[in-house]
Rosetta silent file (secondary structure, phi, psi, omega in degrees, C-alpha in Angstrom):
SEQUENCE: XXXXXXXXXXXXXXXXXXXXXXXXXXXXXXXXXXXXXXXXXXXXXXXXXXXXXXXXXXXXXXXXXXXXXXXXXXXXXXXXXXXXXXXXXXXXXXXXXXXXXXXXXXXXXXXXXXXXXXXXXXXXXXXXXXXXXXXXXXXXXXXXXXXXXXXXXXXXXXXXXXXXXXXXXXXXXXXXXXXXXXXXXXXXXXXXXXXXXXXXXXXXXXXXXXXXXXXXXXXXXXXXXXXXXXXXXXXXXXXXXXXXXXXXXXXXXXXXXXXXXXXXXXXXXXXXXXXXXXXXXXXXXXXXXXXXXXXX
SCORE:     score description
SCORE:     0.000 S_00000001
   1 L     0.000  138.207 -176.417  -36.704  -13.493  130.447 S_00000001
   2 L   -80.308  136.742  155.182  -37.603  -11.425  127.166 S_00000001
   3 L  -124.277  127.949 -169.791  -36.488  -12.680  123.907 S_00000001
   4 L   -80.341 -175.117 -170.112  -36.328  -10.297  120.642 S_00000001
   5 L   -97.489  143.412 -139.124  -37.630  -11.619  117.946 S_00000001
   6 L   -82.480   92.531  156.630  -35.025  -13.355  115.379 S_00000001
   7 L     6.336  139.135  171.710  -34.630  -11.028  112.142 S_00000001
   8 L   -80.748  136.974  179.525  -34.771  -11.947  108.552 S_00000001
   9 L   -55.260  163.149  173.456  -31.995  -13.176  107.518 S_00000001
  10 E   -81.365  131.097  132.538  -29.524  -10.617  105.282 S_00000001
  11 E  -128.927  173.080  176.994  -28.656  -10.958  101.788 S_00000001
  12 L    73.748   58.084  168.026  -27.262   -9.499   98.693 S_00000001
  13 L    70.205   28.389  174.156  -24.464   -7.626  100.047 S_00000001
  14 L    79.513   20.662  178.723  -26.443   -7.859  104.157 S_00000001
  15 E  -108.162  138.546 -179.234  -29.869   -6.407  102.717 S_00000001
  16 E   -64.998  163.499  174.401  -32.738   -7.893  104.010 S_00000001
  17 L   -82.306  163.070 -147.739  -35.243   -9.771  101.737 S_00000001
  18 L   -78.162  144.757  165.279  -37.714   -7.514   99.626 S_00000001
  19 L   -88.793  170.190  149.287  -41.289   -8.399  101.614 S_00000001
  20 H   -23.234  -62.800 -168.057  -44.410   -8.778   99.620 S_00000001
  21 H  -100.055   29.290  173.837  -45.465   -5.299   99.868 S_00000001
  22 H  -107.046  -19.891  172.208  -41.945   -3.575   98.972 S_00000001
  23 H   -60.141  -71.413  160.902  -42.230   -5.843   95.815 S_00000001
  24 H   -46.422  -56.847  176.004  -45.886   -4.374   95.195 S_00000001
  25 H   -49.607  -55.718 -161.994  -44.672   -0.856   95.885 S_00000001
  26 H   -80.299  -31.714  165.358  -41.850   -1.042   93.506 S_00000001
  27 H   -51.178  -35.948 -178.500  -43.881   -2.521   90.838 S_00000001
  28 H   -61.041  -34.205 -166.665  -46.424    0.127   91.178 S_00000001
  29 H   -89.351  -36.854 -151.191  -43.833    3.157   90.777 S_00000001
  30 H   -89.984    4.378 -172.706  -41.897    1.287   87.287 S_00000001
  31 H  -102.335  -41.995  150.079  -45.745    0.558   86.012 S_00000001
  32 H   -25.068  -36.327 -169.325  -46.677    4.145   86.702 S_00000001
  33 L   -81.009  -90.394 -164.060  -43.193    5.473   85.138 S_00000001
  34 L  -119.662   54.395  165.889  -43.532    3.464   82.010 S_00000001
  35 L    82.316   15.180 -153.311  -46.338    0.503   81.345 S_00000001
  36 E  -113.653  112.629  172.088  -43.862   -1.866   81.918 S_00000001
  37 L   -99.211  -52.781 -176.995  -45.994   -4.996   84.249 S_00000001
  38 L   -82.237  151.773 -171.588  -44.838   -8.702   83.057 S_00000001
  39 L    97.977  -31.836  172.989  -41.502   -9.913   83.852 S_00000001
  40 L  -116.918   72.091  166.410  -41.173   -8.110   87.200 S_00000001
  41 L  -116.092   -1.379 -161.230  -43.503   -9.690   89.530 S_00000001
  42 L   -98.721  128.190  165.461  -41.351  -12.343   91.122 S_00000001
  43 H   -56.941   -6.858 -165.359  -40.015  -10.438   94.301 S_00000001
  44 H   -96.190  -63.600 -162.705  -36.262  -12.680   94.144 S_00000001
  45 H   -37.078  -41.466 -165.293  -36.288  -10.767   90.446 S_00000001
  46 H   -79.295  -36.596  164.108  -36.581   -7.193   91.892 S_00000001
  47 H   -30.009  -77.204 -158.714  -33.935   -8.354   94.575 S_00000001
  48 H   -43.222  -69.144 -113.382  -31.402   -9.696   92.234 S_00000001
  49 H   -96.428  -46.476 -164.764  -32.029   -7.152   89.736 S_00000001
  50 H   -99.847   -4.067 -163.771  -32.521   -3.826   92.522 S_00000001
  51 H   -72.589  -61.267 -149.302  -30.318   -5.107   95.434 S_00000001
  52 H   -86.515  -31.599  175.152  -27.035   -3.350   94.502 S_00000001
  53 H   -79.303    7.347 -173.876  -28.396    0.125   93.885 S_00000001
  54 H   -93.209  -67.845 -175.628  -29.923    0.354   97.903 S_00000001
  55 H   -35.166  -41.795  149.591  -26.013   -0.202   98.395 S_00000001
  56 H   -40.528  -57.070  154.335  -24.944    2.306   96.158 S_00000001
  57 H   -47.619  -48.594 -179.439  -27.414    4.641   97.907 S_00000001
  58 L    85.610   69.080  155.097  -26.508    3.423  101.352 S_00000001
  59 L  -109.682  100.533 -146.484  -30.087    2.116  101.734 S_00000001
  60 L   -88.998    5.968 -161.903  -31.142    0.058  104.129 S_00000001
  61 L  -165.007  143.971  166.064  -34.464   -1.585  103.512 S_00000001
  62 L   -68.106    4.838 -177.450  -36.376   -1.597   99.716 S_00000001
  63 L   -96.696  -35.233  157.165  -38.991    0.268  101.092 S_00000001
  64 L   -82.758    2.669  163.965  -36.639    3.353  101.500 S_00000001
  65 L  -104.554   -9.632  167.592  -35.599    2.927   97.946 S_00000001
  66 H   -66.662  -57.095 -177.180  -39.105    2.666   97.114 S_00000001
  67 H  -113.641   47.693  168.990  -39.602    5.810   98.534 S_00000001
  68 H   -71.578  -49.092 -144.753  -35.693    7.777   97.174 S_00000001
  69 H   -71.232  -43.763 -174.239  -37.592    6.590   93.773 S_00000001
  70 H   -91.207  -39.342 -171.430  -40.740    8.401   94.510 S_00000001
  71 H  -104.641  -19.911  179.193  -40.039   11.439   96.565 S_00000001
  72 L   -63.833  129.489 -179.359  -36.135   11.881   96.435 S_00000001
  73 L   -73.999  -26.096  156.458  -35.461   15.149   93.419 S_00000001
  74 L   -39.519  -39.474 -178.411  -32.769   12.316   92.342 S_00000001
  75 H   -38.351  -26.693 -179.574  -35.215   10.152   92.000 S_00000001
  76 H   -61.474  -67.156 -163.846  -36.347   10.913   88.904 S_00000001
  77 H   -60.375  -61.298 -172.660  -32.719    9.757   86.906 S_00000001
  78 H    -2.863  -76.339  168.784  -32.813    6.772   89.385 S_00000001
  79 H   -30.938  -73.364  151.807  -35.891    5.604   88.097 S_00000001
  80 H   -12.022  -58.535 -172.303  -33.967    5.261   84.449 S_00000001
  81 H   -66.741  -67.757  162.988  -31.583    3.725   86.152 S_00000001
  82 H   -46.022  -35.181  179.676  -33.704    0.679   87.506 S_00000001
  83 H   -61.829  -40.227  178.106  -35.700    0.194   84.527 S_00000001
  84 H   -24.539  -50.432 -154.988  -32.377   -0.060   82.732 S_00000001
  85 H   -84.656  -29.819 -177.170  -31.640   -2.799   85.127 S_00000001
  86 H   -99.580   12.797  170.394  -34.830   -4.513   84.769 S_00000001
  87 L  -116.460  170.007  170.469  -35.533   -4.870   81.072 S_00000001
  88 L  -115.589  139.329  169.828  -33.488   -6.925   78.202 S_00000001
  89 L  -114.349   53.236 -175.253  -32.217   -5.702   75.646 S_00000001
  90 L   -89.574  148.290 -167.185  -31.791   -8.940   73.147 S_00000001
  91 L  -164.048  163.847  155.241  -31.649   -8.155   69.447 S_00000001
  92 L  -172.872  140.540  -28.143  -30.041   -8.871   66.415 S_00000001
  93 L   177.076  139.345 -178.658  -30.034   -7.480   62.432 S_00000001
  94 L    49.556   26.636  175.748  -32.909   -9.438   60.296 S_00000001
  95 L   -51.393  147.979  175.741  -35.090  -10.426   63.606 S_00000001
  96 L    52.518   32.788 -144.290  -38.271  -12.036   62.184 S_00000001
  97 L   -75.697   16.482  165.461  -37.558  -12.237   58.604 S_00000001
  98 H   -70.859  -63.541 -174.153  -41.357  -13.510   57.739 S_00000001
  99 H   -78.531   15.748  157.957  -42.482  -10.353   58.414 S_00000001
 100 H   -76.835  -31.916  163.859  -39.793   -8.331   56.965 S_00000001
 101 H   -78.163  -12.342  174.124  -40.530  -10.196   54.065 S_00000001
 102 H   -83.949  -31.221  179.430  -44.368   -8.999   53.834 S_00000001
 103 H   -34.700  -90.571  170.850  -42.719   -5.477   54.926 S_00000001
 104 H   -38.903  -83.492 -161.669  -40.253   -5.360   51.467 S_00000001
 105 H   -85.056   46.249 -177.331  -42.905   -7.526   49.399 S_00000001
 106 H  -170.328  -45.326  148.866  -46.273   -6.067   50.101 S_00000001
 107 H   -46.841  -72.927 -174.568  -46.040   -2.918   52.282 S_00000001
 108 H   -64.139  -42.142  176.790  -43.454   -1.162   50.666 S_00000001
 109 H   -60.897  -37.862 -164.042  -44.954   -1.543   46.713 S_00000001
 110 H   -82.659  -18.127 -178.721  -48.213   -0.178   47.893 S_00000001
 111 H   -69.865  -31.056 -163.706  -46.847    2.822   50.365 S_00000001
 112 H   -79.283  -40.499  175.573  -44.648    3.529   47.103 S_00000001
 113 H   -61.411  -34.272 -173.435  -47.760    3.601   44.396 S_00000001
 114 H   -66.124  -28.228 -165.488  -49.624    5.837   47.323 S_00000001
 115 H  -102.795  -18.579  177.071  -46.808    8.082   47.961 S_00000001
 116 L   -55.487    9.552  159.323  -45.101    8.634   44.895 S_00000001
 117 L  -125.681   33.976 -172.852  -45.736   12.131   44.486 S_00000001
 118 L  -128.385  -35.386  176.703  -44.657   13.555   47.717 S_00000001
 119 L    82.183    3.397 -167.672  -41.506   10.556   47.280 S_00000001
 120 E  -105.832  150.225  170.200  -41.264   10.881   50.934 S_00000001
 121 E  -128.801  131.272 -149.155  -41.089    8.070   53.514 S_00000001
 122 E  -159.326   96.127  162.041  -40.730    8.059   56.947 S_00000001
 123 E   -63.506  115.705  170.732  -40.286    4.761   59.723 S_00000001
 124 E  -105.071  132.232  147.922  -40.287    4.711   63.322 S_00000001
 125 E   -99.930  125.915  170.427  -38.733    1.282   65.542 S_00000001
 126 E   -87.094  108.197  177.116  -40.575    1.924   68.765 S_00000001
 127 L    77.690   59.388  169.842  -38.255    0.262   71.431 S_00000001
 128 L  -118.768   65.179  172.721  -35.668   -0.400   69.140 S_00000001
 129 L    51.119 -124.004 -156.024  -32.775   -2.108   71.791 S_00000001
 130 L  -139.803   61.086  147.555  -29.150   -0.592   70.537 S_00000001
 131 L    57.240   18.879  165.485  -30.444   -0.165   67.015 S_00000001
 132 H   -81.102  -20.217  157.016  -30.407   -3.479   64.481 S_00000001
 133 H   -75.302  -56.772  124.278  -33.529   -3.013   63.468 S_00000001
 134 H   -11.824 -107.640  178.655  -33.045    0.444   62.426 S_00000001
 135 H   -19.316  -69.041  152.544  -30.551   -0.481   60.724 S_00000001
 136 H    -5.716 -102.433  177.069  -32.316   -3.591   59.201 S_00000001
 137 H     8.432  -72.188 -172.708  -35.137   -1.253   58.136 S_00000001
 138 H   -79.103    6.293 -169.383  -33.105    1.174   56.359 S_00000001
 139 H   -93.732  -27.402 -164.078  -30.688   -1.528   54.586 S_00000001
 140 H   -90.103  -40.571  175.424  -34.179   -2.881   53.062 S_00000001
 141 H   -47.240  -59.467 -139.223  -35.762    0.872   51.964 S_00000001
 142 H  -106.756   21.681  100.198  -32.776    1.548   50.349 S_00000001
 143 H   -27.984  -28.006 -165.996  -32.400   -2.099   48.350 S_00000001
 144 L   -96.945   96.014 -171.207  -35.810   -1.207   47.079 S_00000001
 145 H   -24.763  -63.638 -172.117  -35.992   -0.296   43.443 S_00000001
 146 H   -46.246   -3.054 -162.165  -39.371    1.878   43.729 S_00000001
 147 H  -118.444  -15.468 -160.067  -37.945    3.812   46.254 S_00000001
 148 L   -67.450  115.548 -177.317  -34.403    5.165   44.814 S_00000001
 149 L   124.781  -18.854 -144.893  -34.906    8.939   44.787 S_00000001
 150 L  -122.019  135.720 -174.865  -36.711    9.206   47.489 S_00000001
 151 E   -70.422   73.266 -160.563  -36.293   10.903   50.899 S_00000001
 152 E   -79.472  113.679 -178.931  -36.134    7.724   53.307 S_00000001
 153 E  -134.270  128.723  172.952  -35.551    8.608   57.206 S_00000001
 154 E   -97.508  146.928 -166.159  -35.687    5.683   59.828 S_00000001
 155 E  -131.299  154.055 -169.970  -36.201    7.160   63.456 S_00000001
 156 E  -128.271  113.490  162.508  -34.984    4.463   66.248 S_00000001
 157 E  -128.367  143.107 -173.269  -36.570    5.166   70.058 S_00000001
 158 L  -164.834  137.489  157.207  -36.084    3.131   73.378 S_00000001
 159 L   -41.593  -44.503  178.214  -36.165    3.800   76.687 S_00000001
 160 L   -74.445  111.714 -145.523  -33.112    3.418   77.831 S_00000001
 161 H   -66.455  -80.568 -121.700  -29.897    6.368   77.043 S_00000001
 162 H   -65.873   -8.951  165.262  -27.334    3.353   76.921 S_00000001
 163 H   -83.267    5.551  158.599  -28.843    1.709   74.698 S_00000001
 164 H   -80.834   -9.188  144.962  -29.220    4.401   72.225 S_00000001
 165 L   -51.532  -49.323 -138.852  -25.865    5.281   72.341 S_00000001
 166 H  -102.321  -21.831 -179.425  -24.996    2.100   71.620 S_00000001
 167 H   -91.690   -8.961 -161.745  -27.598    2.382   68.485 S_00000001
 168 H   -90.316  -49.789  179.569  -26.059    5.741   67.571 S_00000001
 169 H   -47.061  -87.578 -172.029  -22.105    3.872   67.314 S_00000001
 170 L    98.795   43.905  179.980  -24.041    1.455   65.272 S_00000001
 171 E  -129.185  142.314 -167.437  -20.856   -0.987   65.645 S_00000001
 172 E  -118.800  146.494  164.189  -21.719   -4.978   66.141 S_00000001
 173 L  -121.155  171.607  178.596  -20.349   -7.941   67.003 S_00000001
 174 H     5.428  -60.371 -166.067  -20.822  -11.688   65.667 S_00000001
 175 H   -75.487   -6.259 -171.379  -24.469  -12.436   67.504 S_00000001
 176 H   -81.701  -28.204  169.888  -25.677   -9.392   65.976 S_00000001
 177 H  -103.389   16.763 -175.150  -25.346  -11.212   62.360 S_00000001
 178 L   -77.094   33.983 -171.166  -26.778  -14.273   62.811 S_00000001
 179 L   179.565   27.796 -169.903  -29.135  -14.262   60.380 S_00000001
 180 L  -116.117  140.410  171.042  -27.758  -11.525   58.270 S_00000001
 181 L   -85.907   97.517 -159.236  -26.262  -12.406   54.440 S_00000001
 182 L    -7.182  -77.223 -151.205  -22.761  -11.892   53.333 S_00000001
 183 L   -56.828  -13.681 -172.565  -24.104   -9.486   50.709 S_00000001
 184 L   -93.431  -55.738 -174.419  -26.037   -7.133   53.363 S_00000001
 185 L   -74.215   17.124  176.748  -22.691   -7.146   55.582 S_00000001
 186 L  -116.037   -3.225  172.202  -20.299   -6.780   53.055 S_00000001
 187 L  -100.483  -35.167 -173.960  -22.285   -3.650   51.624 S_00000001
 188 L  -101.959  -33.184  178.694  -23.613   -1.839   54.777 S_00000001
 189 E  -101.746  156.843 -179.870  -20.768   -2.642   57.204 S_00000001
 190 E  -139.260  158.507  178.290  -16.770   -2.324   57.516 S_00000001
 191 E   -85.807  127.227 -163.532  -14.641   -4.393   59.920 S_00000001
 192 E  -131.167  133.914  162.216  -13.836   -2.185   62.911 S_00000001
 193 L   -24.996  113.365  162.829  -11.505   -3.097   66.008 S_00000001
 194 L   102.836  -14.233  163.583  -14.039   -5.048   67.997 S_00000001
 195 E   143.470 -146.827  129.115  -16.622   -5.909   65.124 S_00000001
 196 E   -83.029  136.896 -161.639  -18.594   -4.283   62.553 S_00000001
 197 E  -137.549  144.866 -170.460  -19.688   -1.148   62.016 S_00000001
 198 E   -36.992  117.122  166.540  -22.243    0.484   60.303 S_00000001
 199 L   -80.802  139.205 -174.814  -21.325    3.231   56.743 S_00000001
 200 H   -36.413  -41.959  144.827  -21.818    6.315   57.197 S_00000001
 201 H   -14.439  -64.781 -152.739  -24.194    6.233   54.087 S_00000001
 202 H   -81.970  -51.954 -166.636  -26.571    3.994   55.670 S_00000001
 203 H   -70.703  -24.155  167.779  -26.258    5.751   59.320 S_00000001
 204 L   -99.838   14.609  163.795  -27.404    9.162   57.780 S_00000001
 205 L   -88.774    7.054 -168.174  -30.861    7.697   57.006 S_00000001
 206 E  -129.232  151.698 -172.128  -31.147    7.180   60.516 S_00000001
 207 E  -143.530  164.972  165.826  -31.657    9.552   64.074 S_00000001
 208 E  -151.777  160.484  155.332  -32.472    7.855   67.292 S_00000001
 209 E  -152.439 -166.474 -152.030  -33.229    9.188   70.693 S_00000001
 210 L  -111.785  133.043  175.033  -34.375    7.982   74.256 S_00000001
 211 L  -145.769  143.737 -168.308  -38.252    8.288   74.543 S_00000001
 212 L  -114.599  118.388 -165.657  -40.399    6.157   77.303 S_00000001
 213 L   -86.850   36.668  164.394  -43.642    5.469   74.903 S_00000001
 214 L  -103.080  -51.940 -158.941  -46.130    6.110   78.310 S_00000001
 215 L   -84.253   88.465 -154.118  -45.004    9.664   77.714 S_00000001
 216 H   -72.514  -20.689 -164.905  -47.262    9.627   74.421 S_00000001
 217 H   -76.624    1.773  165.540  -47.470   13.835   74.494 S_00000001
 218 H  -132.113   72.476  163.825  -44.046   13.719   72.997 S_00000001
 219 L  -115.595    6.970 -162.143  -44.380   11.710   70.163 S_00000001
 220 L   -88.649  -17.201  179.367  -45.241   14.989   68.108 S_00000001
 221 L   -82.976  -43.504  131.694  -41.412   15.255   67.920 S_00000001
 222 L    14.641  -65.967 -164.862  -41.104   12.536   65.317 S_00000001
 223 L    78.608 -170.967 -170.004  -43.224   13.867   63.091 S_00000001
 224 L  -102.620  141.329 -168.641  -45.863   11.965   61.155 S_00000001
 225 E  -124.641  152.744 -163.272  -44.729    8.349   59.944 S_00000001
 226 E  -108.835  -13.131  149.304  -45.815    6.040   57.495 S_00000001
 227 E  -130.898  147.155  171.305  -45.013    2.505   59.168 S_00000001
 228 E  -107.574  128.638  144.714  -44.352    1.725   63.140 S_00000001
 229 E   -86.451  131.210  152.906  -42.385   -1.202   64.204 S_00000001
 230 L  -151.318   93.616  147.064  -42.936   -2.260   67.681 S_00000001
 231 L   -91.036  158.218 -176.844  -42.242   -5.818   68.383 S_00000001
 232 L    35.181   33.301  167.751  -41.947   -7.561   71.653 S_00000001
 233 L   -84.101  -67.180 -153.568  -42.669   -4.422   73.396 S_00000001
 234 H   -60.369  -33.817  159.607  -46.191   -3.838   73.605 S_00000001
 235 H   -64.293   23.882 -152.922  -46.076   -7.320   75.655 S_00000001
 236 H  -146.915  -24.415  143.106  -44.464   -6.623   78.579 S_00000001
 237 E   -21.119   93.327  174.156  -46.897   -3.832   79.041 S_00000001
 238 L   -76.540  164.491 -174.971  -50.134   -3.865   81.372 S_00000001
 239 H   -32.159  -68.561 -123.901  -53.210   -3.491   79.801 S_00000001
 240 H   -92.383  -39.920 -173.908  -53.820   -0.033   80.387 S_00000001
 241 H   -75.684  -21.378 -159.714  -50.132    1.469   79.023 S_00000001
 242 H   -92.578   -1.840 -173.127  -50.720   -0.588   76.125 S_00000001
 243 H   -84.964  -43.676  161.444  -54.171    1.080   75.089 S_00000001
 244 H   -61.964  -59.693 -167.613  -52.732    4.449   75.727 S_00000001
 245 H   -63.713  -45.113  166.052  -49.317    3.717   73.392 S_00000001
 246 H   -38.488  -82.483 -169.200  -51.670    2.115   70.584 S_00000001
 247 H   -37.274  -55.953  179.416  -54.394    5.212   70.383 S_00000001
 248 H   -43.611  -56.636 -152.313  -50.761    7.330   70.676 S_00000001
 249 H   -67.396  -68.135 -177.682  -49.138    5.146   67.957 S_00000001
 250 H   -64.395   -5.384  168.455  -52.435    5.754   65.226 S_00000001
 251 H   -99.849    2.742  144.349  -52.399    9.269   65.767 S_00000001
 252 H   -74.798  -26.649  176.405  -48.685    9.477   64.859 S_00000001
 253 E   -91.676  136.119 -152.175  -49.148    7.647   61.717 S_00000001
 254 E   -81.564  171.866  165.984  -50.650    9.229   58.447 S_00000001
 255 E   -29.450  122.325  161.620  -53.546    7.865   56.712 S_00000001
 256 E    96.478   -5.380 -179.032  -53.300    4.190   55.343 S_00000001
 257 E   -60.594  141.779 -175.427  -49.994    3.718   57.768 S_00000001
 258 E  -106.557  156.934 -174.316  -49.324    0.404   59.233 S_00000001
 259 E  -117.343   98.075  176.232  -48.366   -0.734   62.481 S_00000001
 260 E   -84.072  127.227 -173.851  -46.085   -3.944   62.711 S_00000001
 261 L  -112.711 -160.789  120.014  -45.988   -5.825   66.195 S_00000001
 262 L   -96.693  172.622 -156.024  -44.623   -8.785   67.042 S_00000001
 263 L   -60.099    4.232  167.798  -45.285  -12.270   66.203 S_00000001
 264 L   -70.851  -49.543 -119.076  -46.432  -12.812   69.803 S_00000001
 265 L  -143.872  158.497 -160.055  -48.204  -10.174   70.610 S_00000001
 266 L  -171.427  151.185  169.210  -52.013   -8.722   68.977 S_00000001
 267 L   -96.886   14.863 -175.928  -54.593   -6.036   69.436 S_00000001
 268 L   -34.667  -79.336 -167.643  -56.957   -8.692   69.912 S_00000001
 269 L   -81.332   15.523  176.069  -58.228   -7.392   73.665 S_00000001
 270 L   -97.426  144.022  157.618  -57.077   -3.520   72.844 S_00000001
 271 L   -98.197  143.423 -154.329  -59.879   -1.684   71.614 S_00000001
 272 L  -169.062  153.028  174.191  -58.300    0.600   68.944 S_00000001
 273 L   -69.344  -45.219  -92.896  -59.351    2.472   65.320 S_00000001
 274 L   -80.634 -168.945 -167.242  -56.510    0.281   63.906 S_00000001
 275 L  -168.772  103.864  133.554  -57.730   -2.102   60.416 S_00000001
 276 L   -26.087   43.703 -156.301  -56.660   -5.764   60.333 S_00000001
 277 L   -71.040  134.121 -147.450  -54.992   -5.729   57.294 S_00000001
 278 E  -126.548   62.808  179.704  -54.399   -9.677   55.961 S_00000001
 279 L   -69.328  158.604 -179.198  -50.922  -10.402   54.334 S_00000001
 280 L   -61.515  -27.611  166.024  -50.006  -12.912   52.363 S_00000001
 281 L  -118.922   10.369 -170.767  -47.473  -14.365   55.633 S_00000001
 282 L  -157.303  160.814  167.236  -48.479  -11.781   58.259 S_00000001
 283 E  -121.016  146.698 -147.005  -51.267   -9.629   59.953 S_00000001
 284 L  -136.691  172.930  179.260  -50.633   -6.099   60.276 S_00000001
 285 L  -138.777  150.098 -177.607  -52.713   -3.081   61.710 S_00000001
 286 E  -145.529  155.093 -166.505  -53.035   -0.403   59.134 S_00000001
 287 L  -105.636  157.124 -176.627  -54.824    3.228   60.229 S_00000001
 288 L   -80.536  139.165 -163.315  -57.602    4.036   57.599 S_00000001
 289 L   -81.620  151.896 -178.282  -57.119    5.606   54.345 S_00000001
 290 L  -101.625  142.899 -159.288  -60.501    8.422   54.815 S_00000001
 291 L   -74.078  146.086 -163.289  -63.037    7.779   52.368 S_00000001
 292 L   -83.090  150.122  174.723  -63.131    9.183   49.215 S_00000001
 293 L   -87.526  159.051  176.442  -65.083   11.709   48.096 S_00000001
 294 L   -95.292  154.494  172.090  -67.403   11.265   44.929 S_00000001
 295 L   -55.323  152.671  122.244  -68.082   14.395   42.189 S_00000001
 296 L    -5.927    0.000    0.000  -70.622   16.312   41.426 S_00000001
């Protein structure tokens, strides 16, 4: 007598469990879409996290959602759709306020003595979640005597639509202010059904849209900017996306512009043009002012 051989058991709504190499496969397509390596390696994660859309699909096995994602013309929006599911988006209004404070007292006086006869200024947050940092940003430019007068535009980008919607409302709740001061929310915000929400004042220094920072050939849409935030992106990155998004990053920013990471995270092992720059609480990356010439 023949006996088949016993199946793997079903989970997750009867779908079998991801093997080793459907796990490998799927990493390989989101680090291909956009850079993004740490955080998804444990195969239970990509279950948990990818399990419900093979149902949605009517898929049976992660290996045929492996390949909807690569060869399916849906596939594309999919893709979106999974990363969505497999990054965090935690944030909140005054994140990191050491460096925010070298930002305001040490950045900002010298970009204003360099810049003071064009008056113009111009920020990008690279990955910035559903927009408090943006916000943040532009509540501190425009607090800043030296700057009153001056054409200030904060630009907000993140992979993900909803959460750029969600930066575009610009309406908050509670956890969003935990570190924020009466005097910032009681000037920049009004009480809204549901929480606080940004004035319109503040919200027209600001544009945001959905950009995946592997696809570096449209960062020309921007424009040229005089500081980049990107914290607690650039980690989550393998090596290789993050060398590309760097090189990308100093050739969006003008001469003497700095590049803010987070407090985590270094160009230590990137090789890059960047400058160390050496604040009084923080280190910084700054692109090189080009040297001057002498007369004649």
């Amino acid at each position: 007598m023949t006996t088949r051989p016993t199946p793997p058991p079903r989970e997750f709504g009867g779908l079998p469990p991801i093997s080793n190499e459907e796990s490998r496969l799927l990493q390989e397509v989101v680090e291909e879409y956009c850079g993004l390596s740490y955080g998804i390696g444990s195969p239970f994660f990509l279950q948990r996290r990818l399990g419900p859309r093979l149902a949605a699909l009517g898929l049976s096995t992660f290996y045929d959602y492996y390949h909807y994602l690569r060869y399916d013309p849906a596939g594309a929006r999919e893709l979106e759709d999974a990363i969505e599911r497999l990054t965090t988006h935690e944030t909140y209004l005054f994140r990191e306020q050491y460096q925010l404070d070298a930002f305001v007292g040490e950045i900002l006086p010298e970009l204003a003595n360099r810049l003071g006869g064009s008056r113009r200024l111009t920020v990008w947050s690279a990955g910035c979640s559903t927009g408090e940092e943006v916000y943040t940003i532009a509540m501190l430019l425009r607090e800043a005597p030296r700057l009153r007068g001056w054409s200030l535009r904060v630009v907000g980008s993140d992979i993900s639509r909803k959460v750029v919607a969600r930066a575009r409302r610009g309406c908050y709740g509670p956890s969003s202010f935990r570190t924020t001061s009466a005097q910032y929310q009681k000037a920049y915000f009004r009480d809204v059904e549901g929480g606080f929400e940004i004035r319109e004042d503040l919200r027209a220094m600001c544009s945001f849209g959905q950009l995946n920072l592997l696809a570096t050939d449209r960062y020309h849409v921007l424009g040229a900017c005089d500081v980049i935030f990107c914290r607690n992106v650039l980690m989550y990155l393998a090596p290789a996306a993050r060398a590309r998004i760097v090189e990308a990053f100093y050739d969006t920013l003008n001469p003497g512009g700095y590049l803010l990471l987070g407090h985590s995270e270094s160009l230590l092992n990137v090789s890059t043009r960047f400058d160390l720059v050496h604040l009084s609480n923080d280190l910084v990356y700054r692109r090189p002012l080009p040297p001057k010439t002498s007369d004649r």
